[in-house]
Every structure is written in structure tokens, then in C-alpha cells.
N, C-alpha and C positions, 0 to 999 in steps of 0.2 A: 529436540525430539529424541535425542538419544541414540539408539539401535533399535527399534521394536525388531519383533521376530520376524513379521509380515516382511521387511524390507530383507529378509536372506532368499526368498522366495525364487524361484528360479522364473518365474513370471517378470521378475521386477530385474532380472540381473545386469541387466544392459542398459543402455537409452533403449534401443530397438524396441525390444520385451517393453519396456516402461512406456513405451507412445502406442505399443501394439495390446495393452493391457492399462489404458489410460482411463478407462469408464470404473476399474478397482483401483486403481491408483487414488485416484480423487476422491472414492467413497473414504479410505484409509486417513488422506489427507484433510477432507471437510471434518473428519469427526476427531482428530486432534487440535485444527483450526479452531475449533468451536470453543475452545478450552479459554479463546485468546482475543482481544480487542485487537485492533489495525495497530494502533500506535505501538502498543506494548509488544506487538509481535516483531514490529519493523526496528523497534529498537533494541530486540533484541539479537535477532539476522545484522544487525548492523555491529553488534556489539562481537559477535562470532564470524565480523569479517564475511561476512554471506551479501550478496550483490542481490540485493531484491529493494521496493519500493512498494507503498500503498499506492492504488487508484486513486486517485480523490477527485471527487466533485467538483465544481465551482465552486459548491457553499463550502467546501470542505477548506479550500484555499486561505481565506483571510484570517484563519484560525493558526493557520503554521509558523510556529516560531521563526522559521528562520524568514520568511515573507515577511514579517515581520518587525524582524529587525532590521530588513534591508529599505524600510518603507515601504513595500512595490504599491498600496493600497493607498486612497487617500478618499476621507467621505465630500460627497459632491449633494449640493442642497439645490433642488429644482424647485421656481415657483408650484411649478403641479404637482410634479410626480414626487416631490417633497424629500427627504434624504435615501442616499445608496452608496455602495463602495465600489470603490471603480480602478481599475490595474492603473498606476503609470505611466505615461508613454513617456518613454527614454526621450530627450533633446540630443540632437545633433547626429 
């Protein structure tokens, strides 16, 4: 994000200010967001040492690499309801 100007604002100088001026805050921050997909934002906060994480979904889950790689997912075939993917349950 940089420094934009907005963020020198004596509205924004604090937490306080920033929670008691959080309805501009968010206008500021949705229209730099917008710039940005979840992933690509999160790996980049990640890359800058920044502690943040996307929401994700359920459907959003079985898509993330590292689930992934760890198996946590495996497809399960129903006579009826016919295939779906389903968490793991840890043994023992």
C-alpha cells in the first residue's frame, strides 16, 4: 500500500481515531482492495511479514494448497448422493 496521503490524516493517527473514524477508513481501504484478488493480496501481507489471512468458504477449502498437500480431503462415493469431498477425521 505504500504511505498514501490519507493515512497522515489526523483522523487516522491513532487506533482510537482509526476505530472512531472506521466507516472512512474502510471506504479508503475497499478501494485499494479492489485493486486486488484474495490470494494475491494474502501472499503478498505474507510476503511483507504482515499477520492477516483470507475468509474462506467451505467451497473455498479444498482448493488450498497446503490442505492439500497435507491430504486433509478425500472424495467419498455415495450410492445416492453420488460423489463429494469430505475433511478427514484424524484416527486416534
Amino acid at each position: 500500500m505504500g504511505n498514501p496521503e490519507w493515512a497522515e490524516w489526523e483522523i487516522f493517527k491513532d487506533g482510537y481515531s482509526r476505530s472512531e473514524n472506521s466507516d472512512v477508513l474502510r471506504m479508503y481501504m475497499e478501494e485499494w482492495m479492489a485493486n486486488w484478488n484474495a490470494d494475491d493480496l494474502f501472499q503478498q501481507g505474507q510476503a511483507n511479514r504482515i499477520c492477516f489471512a483470507p475468509a474462506s468458504t467451505m467451497a473455498d477449502l479444498p482448493a488450498q494448497p497446503q490442505l492439500q498437500s497435507r491430504g486433509y480431503f478425500h472424495e467419498v462415493t455415495h450410492p445416492k448422493a453420488g460423489r463429494s469431498l469430505h475433511w478427514k477425521v484424524p484416527h486416534g
